[in-house]
VOBA-1610 file (N, C-alpha, C; in pm, whole numbers, padded with zeros to 5 digits, always signed):
BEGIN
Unk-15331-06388+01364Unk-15274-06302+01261Unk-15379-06265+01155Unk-15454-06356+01121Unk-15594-06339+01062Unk-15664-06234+01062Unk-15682-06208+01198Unk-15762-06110+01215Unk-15712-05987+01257Unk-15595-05944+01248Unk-15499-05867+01293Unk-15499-05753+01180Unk-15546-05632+01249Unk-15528-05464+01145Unk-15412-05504+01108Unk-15367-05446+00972Unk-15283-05454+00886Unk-15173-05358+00974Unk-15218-05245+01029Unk-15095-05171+01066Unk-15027-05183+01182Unk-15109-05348+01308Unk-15075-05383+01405Unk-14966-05497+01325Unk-15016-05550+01256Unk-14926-05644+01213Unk-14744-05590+01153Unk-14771-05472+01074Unk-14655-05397+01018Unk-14549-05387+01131Unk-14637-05331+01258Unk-14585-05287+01405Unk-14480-05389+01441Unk-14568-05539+01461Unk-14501-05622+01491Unk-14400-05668+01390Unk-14416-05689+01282Unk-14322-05701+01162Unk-14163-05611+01232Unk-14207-05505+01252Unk-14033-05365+01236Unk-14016-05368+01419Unk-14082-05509+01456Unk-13979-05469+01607Unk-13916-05561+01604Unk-13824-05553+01723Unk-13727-05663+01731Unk-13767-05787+01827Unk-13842-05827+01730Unk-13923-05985+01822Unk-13865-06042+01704Unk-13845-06224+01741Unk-13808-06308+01619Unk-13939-06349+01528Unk-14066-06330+01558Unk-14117-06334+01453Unk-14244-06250+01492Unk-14337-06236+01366Unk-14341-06278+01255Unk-14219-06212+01166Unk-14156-06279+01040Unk-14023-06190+00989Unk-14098-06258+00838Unk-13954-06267+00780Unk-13946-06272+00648Unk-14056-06390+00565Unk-14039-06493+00635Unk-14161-06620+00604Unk-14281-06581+00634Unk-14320-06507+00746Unk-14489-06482+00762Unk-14487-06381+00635Unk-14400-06268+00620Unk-14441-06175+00490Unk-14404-06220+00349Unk-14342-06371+00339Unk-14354-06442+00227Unk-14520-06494+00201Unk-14587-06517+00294Unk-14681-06629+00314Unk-14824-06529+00259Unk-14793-06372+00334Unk-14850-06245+00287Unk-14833-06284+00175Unk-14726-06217+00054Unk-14747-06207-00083Unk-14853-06300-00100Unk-14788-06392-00099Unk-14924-06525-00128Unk-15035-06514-00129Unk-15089-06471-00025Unk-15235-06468-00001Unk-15302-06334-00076Unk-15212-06256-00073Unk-15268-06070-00192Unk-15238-06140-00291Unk-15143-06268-00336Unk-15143-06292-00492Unk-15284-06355-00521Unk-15342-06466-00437Unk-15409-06518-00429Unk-15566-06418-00467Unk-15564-06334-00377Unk-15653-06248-00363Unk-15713-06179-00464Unk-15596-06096-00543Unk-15559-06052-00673Unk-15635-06119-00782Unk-15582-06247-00781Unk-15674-06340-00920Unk-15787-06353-00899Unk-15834-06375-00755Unk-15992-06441-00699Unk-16081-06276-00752Unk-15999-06151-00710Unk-16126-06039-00754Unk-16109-05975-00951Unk-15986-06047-00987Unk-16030-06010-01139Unk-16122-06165-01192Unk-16103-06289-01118Unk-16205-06372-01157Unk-16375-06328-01122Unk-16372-06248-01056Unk-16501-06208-00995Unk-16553-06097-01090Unk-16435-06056-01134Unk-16466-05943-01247Unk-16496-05997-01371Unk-16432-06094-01373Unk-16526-06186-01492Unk-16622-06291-01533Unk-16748-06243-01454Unk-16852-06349-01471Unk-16970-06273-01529Unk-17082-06352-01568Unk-17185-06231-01639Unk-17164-06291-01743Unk-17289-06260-01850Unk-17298-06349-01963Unk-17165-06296-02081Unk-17097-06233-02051Unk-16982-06187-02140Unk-16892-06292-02133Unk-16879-06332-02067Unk-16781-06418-01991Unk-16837-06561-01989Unk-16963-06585-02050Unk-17036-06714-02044Unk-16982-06852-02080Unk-16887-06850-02146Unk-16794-06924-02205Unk-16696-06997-02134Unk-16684-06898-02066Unk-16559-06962-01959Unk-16587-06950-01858Unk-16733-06981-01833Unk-16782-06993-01678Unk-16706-07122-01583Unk-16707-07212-01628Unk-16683-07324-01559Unk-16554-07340-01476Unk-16443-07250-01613Unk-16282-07224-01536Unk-16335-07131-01461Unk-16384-06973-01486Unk-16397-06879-01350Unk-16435-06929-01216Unk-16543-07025-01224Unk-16591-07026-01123Unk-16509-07121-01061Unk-16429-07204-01115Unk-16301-07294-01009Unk-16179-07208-00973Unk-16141-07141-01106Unk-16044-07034-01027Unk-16063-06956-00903Unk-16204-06920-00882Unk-16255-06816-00760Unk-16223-06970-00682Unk-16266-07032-00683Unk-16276-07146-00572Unk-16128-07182-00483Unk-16068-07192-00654Unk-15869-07225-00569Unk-15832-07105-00494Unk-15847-06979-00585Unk-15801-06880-00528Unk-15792-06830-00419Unk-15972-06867-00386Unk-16025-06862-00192Unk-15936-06984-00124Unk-15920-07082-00167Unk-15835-07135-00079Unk-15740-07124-00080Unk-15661-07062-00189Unk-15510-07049-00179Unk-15509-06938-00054Unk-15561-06861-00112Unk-15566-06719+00022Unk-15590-06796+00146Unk-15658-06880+00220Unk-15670-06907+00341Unk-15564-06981+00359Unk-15510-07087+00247Unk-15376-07167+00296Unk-15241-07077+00350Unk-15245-06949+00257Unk-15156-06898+00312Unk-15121-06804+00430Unk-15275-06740+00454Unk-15289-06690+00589Unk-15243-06797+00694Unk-15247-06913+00686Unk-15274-06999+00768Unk-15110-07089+00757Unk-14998-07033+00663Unk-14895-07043+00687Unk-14815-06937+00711Unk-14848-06834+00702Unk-14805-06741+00789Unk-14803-06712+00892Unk-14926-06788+00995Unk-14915-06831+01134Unk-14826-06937+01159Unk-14822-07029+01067Unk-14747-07128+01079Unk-14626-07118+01084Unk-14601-07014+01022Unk-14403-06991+00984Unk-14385-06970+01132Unk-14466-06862+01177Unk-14397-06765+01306Unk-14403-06883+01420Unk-14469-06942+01397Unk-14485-07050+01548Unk-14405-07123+01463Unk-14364-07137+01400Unk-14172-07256+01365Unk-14057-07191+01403Unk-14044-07096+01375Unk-13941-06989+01406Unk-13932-06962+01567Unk-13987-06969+01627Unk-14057-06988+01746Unk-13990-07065+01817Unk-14018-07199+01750Unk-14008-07291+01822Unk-13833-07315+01759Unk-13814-07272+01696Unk-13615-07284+01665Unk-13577-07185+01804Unk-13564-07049+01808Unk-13551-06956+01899Unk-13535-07060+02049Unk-13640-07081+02045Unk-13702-07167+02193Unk-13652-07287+02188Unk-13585-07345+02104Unk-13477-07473+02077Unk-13357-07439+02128Unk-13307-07326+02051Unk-13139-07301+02107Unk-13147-07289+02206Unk-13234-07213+02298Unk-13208-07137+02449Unk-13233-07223+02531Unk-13191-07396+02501Unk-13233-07509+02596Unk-13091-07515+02668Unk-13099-07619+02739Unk-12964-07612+02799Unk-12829-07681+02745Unk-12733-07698+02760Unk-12654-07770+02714Unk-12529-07814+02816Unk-12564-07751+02920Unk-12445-07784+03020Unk-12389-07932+03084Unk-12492-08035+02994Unk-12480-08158+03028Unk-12436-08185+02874Unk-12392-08334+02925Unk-12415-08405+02778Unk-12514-08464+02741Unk-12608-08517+02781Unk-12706-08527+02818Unk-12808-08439+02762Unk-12798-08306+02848Unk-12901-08180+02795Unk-12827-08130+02635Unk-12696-08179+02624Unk-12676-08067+02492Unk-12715-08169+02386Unk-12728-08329+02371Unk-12785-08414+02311Unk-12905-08346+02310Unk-13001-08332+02362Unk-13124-08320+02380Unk-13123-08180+02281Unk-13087-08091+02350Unk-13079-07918+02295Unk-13064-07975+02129Unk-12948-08053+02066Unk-12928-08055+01951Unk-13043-08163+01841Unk-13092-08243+01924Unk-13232-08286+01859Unk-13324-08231+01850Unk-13371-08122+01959Unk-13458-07997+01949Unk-13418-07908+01824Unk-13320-07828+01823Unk-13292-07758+01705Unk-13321-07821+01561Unk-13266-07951+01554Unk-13283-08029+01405Unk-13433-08052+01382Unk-13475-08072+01480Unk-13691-08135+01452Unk-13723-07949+01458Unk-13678-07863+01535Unk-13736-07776+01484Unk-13697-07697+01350Unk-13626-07714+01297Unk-13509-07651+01199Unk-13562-07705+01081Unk-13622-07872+01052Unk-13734-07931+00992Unk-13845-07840+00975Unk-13914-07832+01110Unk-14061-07808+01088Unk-14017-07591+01018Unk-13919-07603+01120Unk-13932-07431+01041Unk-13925-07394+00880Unk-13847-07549+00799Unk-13831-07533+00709Unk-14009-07535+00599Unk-14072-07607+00639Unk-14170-07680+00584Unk-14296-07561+00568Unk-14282-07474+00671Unk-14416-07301+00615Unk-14355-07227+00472Unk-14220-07233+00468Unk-14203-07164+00331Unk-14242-07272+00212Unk-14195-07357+00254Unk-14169-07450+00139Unk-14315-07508+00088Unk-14402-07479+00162Unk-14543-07474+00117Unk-14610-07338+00064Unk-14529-07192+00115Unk-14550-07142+00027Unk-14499-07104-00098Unk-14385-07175-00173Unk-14351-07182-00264Unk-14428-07239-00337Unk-14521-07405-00279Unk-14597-07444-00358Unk-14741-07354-00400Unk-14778-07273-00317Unk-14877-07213-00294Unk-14880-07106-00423Unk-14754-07047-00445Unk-14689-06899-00532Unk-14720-06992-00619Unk-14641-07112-00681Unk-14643-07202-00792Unk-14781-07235-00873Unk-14872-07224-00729Unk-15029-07232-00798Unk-15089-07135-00835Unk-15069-07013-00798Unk-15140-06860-00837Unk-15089-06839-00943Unk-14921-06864-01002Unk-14912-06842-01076Unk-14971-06917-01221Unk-14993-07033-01190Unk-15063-07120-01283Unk-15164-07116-01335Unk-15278-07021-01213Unk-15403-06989-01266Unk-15389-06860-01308Unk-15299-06755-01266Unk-15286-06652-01385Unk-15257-06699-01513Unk-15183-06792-01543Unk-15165-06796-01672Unk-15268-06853-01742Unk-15391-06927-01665Unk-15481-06988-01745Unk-15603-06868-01716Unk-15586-06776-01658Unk-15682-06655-01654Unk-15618-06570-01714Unk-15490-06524-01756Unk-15487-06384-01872Unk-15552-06416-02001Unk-15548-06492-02059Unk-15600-06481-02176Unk-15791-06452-02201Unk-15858-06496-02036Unk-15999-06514-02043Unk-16045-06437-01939Unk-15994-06334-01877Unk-15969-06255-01744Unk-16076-06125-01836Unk-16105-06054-01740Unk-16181-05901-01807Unk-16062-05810-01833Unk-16046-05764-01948Unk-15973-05660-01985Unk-15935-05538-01884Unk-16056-05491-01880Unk-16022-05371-01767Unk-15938-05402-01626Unk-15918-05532-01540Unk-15869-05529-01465Unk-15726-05637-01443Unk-15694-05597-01638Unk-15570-05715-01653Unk-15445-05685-01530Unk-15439-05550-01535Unk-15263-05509-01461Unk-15311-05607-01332Unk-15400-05659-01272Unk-15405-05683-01137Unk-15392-05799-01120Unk-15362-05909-01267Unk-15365-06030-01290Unk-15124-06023-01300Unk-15148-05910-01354Unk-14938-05887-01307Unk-14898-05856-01178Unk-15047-05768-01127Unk-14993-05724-00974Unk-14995-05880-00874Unk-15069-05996-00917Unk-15069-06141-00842Unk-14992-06189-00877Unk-14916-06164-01028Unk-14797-06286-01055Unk-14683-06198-00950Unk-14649-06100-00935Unk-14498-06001-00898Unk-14539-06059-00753Unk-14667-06028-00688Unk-14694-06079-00564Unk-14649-06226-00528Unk-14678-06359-00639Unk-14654-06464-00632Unk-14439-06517-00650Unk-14447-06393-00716Unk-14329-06433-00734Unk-14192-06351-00619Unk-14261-06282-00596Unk-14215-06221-00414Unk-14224-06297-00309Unk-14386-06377-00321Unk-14399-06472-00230Unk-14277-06610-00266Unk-14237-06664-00353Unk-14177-06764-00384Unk-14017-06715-00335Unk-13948-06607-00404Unk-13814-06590-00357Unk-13802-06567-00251Unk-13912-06466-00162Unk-13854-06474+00010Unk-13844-06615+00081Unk-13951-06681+00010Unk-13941-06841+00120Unk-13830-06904+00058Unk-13798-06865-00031Unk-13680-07009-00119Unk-13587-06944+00011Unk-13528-06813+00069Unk-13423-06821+00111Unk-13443-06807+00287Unk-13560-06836+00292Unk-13656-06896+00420Unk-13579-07058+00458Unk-13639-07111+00345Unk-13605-07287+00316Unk-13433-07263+00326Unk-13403-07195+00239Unk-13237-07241+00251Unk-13148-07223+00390Unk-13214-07064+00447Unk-13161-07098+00588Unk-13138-07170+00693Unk-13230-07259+00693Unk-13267-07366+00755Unk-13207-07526+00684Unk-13151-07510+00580Unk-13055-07657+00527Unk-12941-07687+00596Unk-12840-07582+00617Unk-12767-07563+00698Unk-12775-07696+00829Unk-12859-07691+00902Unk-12893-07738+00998Unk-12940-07879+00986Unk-12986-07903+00888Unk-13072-08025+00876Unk-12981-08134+00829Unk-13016-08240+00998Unk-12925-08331+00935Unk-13035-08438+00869Unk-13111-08485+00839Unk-13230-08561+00789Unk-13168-08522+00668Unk-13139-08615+00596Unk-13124-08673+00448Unk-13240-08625+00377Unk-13344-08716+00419Unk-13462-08700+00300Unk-13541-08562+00341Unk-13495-08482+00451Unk-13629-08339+00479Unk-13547-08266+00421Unk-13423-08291+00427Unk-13354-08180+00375Unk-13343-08147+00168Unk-13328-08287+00141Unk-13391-08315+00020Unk-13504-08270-00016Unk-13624-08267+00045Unk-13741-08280+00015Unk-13759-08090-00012Unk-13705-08043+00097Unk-13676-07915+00127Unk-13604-07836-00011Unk-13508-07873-00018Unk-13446-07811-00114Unk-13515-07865-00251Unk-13597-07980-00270Unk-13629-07966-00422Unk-13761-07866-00443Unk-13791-07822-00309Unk-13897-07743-00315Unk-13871-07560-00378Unk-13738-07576-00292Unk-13626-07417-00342Unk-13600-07436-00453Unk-13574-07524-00528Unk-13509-07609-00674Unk-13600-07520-00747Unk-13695-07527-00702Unk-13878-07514-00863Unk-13898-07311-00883Unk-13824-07250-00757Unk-13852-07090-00746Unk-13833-07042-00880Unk-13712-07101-00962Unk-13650-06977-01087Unk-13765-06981-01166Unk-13810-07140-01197Unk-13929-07160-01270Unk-14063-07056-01237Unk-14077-07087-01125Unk-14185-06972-01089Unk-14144-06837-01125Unk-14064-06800-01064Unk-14028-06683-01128Unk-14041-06622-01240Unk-13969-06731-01313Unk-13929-06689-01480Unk-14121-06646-01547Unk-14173-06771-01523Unk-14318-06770-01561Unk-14408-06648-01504Unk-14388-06615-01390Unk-14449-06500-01332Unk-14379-06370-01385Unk-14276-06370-01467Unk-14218-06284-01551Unk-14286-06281-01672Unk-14299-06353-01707Unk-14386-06388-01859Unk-14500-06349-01874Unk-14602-06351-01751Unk-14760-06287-01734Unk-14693-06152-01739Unk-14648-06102-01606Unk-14651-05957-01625Unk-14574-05889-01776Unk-14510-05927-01802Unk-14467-05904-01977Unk-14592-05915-02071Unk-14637-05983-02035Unk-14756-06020-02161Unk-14850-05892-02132Unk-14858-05865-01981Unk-15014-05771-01957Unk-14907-05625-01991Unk-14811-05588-01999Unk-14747-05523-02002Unk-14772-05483-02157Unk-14744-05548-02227Unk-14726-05590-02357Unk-14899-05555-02424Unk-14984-05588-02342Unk-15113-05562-02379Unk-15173-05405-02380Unk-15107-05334-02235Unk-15165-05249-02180Unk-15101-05137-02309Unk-14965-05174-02337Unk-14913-05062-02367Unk-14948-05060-02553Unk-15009-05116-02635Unk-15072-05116-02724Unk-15164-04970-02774
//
């Protein structure tokens, strides 16, 4: 998927295959949110910026990895989803096989849950370093520090209802827990990724 033209990927996105769907293009936002902060941090280095070299140059650092974590759960989502699809269509005509079929669905219904729910954590972190980069970010390329929070916070609500689809199913006590306190933290993200773009909003229009 990595290496995949953007407009092969769209292709596959609008057909009717079960994935990549809504979690691989959660996992997207992520990685353009990611992206977003890493090139206005890049926009701010140079002795203007001398001051706050030490945060720029770790922000570029998270940022590059946030972007690869999430490329790299966006493969991940579609091969979970995958493997749910390829769960149900087991057999069940035994008791025996439909035992089996129904432990397949729950371990996969787990693992399908666990690509969003990392990119919620993922949104949770972009948005964190926007907020510690608007105030020390280069002026000229503030809107793009709102265009990563709206991105981060796109990325966070599609997976929260990624994660929730998948509760349903889960009989595991503690994944399902673990799962949902991960959906629990979205409004927060949200709300905060509301607050940057207000602020640059708030700046621009001065």
């Amino acid at each position: 998927m990595r290496d995949e033209k953007i407009s092969d990927f769209l292709a596959r996105l609008a057909d009717r295959v079960p994935a990549p769907g809504g979690g691989a293009s959660a996992a997207l936002h992520a990685a353009q949110a990611a992206a977003l902060l890493g090139m206005v941090a890049r926009y701010s280095t140079g002795e203007k910026y001398a001051e706050h070299r030490p945060a720029i140059e770790r922000i570029i650092g998270e940022t590059d990895e946030l972007r690869s974590s999430a490329l790299r759960l966006a493969e991940d989502d579609a091969a979970a989803f995958t493997a749910v699809t390829d769960a149900y269509k087991l057999p069940k005509d035994t008791d025996a096989a439909g035992a089996a079929r129904s432990a397949a669905i729950a371990t996969a219904l787990i693992g399908a849950g666990k690509p969003p729910a990392e990119v919620i954590a993922v949104a949770r972190a972009v948005v964190e370093l926007a907020e510690e980069l608007l105030p020390i970010g280069n002026r000229n390329v503030i809107t793009d520090i709102a265009a990563a929070t709206e991105a981060a916070r796109a990325a966070a609500t599609t997976a929260r209802v990624n994660v929730e689809i998948n509760l349903g199913g889960i009989k595991d006590e503690r994944a399902r827990a673990e799962l949902a306190a991960e959906a629990g933290k979205v409004d927060d993200i949200a709300g905060r990724a509301e607050r940057v773009t207000a602020a640059v909003r708030e700046e621009i229009g001065r």
